[in-house]
Backbone bond lengths (Angstrom), bond angles and torsions (degrees), N, CA, C in turn:
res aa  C-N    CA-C-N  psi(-1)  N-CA   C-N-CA  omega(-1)  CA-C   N-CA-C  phi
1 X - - - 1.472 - - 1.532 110.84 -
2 X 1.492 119.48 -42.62 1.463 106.50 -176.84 1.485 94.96 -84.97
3 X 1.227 129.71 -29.87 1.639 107.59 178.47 1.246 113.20 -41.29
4 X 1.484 129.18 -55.43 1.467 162.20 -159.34 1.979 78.08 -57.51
5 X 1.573 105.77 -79.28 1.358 104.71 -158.88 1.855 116.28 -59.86
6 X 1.509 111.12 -24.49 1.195 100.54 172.63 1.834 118.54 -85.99
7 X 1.417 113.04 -9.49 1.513 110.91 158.68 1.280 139.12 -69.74
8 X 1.818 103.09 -18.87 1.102 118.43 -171.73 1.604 114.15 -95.15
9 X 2.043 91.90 -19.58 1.645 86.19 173.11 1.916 110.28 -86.71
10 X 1.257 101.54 -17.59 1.618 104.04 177.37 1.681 110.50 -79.05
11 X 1.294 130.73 -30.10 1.552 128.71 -178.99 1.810 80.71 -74.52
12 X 1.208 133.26 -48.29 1.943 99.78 -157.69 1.717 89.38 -130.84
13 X 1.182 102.74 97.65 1.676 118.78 179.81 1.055 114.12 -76.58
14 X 2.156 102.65 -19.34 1.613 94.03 -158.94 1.545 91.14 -78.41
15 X 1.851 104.78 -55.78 1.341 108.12 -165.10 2.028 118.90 -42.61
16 X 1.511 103.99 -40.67 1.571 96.92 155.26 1.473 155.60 -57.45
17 X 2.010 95.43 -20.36 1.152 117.87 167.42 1.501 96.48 -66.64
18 X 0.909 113.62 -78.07 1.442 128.19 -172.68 1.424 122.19 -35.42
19 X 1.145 138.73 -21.42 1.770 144.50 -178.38 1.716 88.42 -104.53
20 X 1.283 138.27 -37.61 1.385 140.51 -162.26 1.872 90.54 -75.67
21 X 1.309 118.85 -20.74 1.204 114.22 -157.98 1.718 99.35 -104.84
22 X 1.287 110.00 -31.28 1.265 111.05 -166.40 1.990 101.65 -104.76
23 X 1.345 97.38 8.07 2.015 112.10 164.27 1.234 91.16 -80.80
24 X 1.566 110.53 -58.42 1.155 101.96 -167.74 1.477 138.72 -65.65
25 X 1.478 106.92 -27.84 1.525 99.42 165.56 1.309 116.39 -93.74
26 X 1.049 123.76 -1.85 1.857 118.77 148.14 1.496 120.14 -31.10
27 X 1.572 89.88 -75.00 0.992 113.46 176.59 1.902 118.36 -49.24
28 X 1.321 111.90 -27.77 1.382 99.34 -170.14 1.748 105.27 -94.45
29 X 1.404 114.00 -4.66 1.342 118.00 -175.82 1.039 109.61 -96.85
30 X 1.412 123.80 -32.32 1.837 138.01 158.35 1.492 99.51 -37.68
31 X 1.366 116.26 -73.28 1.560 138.44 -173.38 1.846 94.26 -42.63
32 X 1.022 137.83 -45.06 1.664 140.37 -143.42 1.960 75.34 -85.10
33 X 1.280 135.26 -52.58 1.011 144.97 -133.37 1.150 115.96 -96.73
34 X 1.559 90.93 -35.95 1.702 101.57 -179.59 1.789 120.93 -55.24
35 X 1.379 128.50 127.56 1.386 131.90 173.22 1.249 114.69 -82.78
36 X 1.621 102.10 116.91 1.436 118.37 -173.02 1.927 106.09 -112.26
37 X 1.256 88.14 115.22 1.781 93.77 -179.50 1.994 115.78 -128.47
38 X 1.372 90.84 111.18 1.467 81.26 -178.18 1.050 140.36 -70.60
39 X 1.526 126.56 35.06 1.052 127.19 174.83 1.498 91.00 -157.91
40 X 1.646 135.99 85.27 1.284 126.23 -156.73 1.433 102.02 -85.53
41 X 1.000 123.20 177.16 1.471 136.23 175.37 1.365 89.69 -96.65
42 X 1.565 110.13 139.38 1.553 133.10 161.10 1.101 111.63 -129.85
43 X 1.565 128.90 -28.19 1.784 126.11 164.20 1.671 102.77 -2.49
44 X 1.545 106.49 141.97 1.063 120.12 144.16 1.409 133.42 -92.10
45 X 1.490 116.27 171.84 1.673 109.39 -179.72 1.459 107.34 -63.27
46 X 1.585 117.96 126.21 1.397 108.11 -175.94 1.246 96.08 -159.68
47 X 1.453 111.47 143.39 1.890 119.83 179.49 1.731 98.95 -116.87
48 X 0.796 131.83 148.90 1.165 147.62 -164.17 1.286 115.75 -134.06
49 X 1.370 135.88 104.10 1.362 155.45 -178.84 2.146 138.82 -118.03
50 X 1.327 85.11 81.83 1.464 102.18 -163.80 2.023 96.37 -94.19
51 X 1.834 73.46 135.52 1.823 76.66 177.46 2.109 89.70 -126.38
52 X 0.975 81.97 158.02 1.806 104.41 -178.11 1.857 95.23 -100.14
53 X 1.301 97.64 133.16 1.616 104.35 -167.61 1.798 85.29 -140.52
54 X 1.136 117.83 82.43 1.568 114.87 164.41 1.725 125.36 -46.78
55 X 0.930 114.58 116.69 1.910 97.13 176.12 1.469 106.82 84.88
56 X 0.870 137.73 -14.56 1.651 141.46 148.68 1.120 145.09 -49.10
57 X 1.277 122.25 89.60 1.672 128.19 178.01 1.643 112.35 -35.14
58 X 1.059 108.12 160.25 1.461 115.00 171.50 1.737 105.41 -83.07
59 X 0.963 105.96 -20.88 1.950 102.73 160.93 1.421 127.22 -83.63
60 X 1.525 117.41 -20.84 1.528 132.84 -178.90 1.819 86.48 -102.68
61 X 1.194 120.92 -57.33 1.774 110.28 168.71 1.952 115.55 -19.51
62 X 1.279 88.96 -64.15 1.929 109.10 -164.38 1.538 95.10 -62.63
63 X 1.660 114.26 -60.17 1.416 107.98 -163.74 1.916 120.37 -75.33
64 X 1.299 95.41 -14.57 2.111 97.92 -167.21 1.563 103.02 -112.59
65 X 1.207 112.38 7.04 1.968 113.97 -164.11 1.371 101.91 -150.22
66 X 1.982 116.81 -76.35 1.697 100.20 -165.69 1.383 105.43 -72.09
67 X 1.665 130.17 -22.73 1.820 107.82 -172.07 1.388 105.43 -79.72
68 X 1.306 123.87 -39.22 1.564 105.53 179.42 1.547 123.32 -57.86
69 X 1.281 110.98 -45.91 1.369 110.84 154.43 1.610 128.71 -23.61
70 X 1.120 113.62 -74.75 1.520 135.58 166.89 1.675 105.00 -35.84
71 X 1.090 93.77 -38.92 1.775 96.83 -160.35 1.597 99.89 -75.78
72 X 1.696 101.60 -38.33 1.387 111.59 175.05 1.590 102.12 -49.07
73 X 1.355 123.91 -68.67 1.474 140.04 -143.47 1.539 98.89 -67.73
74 X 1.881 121.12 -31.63 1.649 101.32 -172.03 1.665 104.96 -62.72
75 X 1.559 108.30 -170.23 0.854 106.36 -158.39 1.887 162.41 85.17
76 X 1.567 79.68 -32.69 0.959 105.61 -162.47 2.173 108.01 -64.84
77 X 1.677 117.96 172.77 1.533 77.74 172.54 1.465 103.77 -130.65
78 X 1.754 92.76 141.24 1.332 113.10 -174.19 1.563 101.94 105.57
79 X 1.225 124.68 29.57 1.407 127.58 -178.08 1.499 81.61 -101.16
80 X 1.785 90.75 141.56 1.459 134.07 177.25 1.310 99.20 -90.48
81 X 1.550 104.97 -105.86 1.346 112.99 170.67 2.063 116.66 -137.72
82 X 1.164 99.26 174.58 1.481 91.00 -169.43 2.045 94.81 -116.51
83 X 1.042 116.93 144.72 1.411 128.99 179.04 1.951 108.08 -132.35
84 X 1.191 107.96 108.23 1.398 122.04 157.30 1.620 149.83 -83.36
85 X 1.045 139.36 133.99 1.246 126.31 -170.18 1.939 106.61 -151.63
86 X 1.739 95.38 111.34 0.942 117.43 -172.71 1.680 108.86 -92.67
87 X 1.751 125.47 126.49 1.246 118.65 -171.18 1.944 94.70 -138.98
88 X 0.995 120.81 -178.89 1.387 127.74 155.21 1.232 113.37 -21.28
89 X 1.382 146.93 131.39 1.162 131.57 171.23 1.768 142.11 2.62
90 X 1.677 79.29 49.52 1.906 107.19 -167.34 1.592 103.86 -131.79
91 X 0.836 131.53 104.87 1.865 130.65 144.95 0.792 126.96 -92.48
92 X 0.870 122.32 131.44 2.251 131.50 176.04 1.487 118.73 -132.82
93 X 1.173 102.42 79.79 1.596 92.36 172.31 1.589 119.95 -85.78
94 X 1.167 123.10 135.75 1.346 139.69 -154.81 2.091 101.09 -99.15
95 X 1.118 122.53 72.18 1.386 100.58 179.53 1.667 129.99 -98.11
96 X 1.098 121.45 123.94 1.306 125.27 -136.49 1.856 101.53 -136.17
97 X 1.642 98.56 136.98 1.658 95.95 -124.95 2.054 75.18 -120.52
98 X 1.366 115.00 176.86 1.582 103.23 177.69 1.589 117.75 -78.33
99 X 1.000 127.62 169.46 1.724 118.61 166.14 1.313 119.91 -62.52
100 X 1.425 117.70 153.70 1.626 109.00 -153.97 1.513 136.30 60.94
101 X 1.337 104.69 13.41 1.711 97.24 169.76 1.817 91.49 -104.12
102 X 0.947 99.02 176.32 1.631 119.23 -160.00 1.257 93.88 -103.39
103 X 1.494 133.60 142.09 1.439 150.49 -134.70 1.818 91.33 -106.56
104 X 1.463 104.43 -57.80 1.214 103.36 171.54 1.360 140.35 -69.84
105 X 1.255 105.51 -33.75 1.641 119.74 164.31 2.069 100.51 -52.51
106 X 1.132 112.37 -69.73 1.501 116.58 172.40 1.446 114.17 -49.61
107 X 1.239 128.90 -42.08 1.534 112.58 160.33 1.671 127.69 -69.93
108 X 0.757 108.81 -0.14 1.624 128.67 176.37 1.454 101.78 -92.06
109 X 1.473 136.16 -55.33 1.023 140.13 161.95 1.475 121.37 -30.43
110 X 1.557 95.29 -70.31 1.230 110.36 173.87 1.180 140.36 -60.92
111 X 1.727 129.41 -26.35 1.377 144.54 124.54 2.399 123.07 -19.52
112 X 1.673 72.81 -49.13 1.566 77.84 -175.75 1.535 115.96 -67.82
113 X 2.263 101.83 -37.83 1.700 69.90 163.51 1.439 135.11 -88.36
114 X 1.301 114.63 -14.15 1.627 125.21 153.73 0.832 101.82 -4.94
115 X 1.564 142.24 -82.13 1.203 137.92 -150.57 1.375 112.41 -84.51
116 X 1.082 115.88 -7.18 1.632 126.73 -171.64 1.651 100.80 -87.99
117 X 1.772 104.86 -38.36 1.368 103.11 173.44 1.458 128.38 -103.96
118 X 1.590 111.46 24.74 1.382 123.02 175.35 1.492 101.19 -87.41
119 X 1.371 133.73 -56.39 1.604 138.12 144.69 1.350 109.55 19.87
120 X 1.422 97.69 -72.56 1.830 94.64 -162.65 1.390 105.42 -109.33
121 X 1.782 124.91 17.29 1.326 112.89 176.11 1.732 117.42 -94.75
122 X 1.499 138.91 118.60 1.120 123.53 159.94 0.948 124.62 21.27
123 X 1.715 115.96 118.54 1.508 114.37 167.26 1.793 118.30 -37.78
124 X 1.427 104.62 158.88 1.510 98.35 161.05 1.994 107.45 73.91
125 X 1.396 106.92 -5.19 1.453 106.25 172.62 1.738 116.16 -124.26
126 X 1.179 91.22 106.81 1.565 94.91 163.86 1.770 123.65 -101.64
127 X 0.813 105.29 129.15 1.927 107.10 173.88 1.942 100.67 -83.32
128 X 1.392 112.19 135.77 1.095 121.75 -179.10 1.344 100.36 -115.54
129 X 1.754 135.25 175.43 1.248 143.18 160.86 1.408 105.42 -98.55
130 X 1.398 109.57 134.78 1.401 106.96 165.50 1.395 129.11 -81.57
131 X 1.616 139.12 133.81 1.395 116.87 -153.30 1.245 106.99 -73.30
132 X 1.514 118.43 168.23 1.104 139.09 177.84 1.720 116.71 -40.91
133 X 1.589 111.39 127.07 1.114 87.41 166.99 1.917 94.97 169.29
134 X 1.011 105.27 -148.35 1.925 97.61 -162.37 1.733 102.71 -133.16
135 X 1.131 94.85 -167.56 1.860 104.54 -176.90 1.713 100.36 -83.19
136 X 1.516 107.17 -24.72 1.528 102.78 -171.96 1.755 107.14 -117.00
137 X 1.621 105.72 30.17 1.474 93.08 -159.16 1.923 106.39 -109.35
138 X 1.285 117.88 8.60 1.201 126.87 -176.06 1.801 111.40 -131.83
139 X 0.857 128.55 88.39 1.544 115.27 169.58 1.785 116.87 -121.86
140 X 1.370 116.09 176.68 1.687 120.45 176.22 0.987 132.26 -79.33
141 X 0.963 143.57 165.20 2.060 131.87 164.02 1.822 81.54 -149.58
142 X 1.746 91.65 113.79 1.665 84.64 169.11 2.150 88.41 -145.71
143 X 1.534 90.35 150.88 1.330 94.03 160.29 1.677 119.45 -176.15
144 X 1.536 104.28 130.48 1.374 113.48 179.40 1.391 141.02 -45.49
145 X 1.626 124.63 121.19 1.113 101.22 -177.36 1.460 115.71 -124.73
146 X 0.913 112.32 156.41 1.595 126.01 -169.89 1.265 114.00 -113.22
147 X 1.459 131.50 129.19 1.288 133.08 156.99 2.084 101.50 -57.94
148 X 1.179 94.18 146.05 1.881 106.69 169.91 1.219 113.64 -68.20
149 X 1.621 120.17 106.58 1.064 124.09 167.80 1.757 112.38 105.92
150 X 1.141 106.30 15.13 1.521 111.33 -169.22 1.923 101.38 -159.40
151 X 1.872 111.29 72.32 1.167 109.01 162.80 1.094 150.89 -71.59
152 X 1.682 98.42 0.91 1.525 119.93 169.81 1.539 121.65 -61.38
153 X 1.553 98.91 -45.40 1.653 118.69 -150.86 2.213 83.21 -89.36
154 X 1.467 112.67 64.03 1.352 121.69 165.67 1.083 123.56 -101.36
155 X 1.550 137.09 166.73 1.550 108.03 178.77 1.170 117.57 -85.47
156 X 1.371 135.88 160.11 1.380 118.93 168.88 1.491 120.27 -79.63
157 X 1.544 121.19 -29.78 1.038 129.52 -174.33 2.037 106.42 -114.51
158 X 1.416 114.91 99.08 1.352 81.95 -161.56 1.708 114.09 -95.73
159 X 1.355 119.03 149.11 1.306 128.70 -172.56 1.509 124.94 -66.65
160 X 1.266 99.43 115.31 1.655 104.84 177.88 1.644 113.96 -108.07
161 X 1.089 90.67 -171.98 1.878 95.62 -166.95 1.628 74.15 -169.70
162 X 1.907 100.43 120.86 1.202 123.23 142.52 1.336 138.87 -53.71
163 X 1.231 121.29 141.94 1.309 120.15 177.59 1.188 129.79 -124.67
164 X 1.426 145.71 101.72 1.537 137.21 -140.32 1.797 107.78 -99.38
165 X 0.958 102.24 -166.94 1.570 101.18 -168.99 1.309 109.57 -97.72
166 X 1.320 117.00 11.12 1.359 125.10 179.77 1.305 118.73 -59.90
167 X 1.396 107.72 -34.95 1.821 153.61 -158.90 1.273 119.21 57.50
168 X 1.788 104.72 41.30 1.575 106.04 158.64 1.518 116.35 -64.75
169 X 1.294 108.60 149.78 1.584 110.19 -179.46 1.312 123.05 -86.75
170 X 1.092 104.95 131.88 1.825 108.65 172.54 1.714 127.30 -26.15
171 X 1.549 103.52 -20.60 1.578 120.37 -169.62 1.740 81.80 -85.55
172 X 1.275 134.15 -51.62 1.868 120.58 -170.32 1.229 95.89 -65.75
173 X 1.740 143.73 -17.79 1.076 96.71 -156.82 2.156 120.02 -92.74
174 X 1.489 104.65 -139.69 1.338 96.02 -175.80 1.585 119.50 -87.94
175 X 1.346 138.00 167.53 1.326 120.46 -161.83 1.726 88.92 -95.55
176 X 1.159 110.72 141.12 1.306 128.74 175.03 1.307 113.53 -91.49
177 X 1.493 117.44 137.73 1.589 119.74 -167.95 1.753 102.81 -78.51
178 X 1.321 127.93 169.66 1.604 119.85 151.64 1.710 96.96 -140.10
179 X 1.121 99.22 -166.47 1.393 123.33 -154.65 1.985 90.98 -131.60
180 X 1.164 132.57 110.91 1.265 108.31 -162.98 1.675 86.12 -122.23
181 X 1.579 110.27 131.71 2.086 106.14 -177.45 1.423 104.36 -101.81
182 X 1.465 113.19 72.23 1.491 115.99 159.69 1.675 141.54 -64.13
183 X 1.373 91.05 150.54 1.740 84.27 -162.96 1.819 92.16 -87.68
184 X 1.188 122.21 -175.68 1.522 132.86 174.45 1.726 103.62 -43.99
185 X 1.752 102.79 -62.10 1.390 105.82 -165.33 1.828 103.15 -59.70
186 X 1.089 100.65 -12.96 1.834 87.72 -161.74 1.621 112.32 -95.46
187 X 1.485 103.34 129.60 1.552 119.86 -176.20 1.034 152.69 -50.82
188 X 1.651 91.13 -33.38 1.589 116.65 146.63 1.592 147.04 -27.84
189 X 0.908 143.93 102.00 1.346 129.68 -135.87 1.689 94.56 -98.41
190 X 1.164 104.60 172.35 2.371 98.55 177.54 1.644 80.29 -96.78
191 X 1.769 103.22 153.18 1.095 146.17 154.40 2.313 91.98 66.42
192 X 1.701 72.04 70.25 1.964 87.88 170.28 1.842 107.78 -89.61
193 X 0.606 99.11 151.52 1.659 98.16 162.02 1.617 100.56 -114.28
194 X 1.386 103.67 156.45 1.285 134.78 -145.44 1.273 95.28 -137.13
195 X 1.565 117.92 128.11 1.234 123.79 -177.24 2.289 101.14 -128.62
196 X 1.267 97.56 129.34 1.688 81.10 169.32 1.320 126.85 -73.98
197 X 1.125 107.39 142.26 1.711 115.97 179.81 1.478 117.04 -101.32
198 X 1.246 129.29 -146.03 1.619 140.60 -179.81 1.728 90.57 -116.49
199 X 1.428 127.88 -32.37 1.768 99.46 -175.67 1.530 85.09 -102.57
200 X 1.152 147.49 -37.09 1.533 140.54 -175.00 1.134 111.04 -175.39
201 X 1.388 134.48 -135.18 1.596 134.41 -176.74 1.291 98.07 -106.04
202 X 1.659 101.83 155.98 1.473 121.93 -178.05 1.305 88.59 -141.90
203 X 1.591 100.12 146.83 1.595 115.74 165.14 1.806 107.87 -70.59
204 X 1.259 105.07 154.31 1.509 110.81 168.71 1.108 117.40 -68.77
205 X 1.541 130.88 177.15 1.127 124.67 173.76 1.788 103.91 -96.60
């Protein structure tokens, strides 16, 4: 067989020249095209559903809010698997769908049983969807500022502004409130809003 295949590439060199040449610029126009991101997305399909449970143990959390939930979500089609996490008056059920189903089609799903499992959950608890988005698609930009010469007058709580994966910049977004713990001498007034700047945050006027 390889005798066969190496006679057949020596009797027609051209026709082999020729496909070796036109692999090759396939290949190099593929390459021009290809999207290279250094930090790729690998997330899976996943909807994310956090309900606020005020006054709730993480044992009254699991049993009156995240299992009915869950119970809502099997079934579902193209469900992988479902992952929960019960905290202080926190639920998060994680539902996580196969590769290749459509993000929105699965949040649509997942909405529909929402409401199917708002029915039998405790007054005063709603489960919401969390918006769309990835393991790397939400992070902070926060940083303290100090008048010169006065490290007291810092914030206590300091103000961030999210940034989504859209790659709007921290400068569009909304001004974030702080909490500022001034001493007598310091000028700063309590409850400034904080706007971002180009060297860091500035209070508003």
């Amino acid at each position: 067989m390889f005798e066969r295949l190496i006679r057949f590439a020596i009797e027609q060199r051209w026709l082999v020249l020729l496909a070796v040449i036109a692999m090759a610029t396939l290949g190099i126009y593929n390459y021009s095209r290809l999207p290279i991101d250094a930090v790729p997305d690998i997330t899976n399909v996943q909807v994310q559903v956090n309900t606020s449970a005020p006054g709730y143990s993480p044992l009254e959390t699991e049993q009156r809010v995240t299992y009915p939930i869950e119970t809502a979500m099997s079934g579902l089609p193209g469900l992988e698997q479902t992952r929960s996490l019960s905290r202080y008056g926190l639920s998060q059920v994680t539902v996580i769908f196969k590769d290749g189903t459509d993000i929105y089609f699965a949040r649509q799903l997942v909405n529909q049983r929402i409401q199917e499992a708002a029915q039998i959950l405790p007054a005063g608890v709603a489960p919401a969807r969390s918006p769309p988005g990835s393991a790397r698609s939400t992070y902070g930009r926060w940083k303290p500022r100090t008048a010169p010469g006065r490290p007291m007058a810092r914030p206590t709580r300091q103000p961030t502004c999210a940034r989504s994966r859209t790659g709007s910049s921290s400068r569009n977004c909304a001004p974030c409130q702080a909490s500022p713990r001034s001493t007598p001498s310091a000028a700063s007034p309590r409850n400034t809003w904080w706007r971002p700047a180009r060297n860091g945050w500035r209070p508003t006027a």
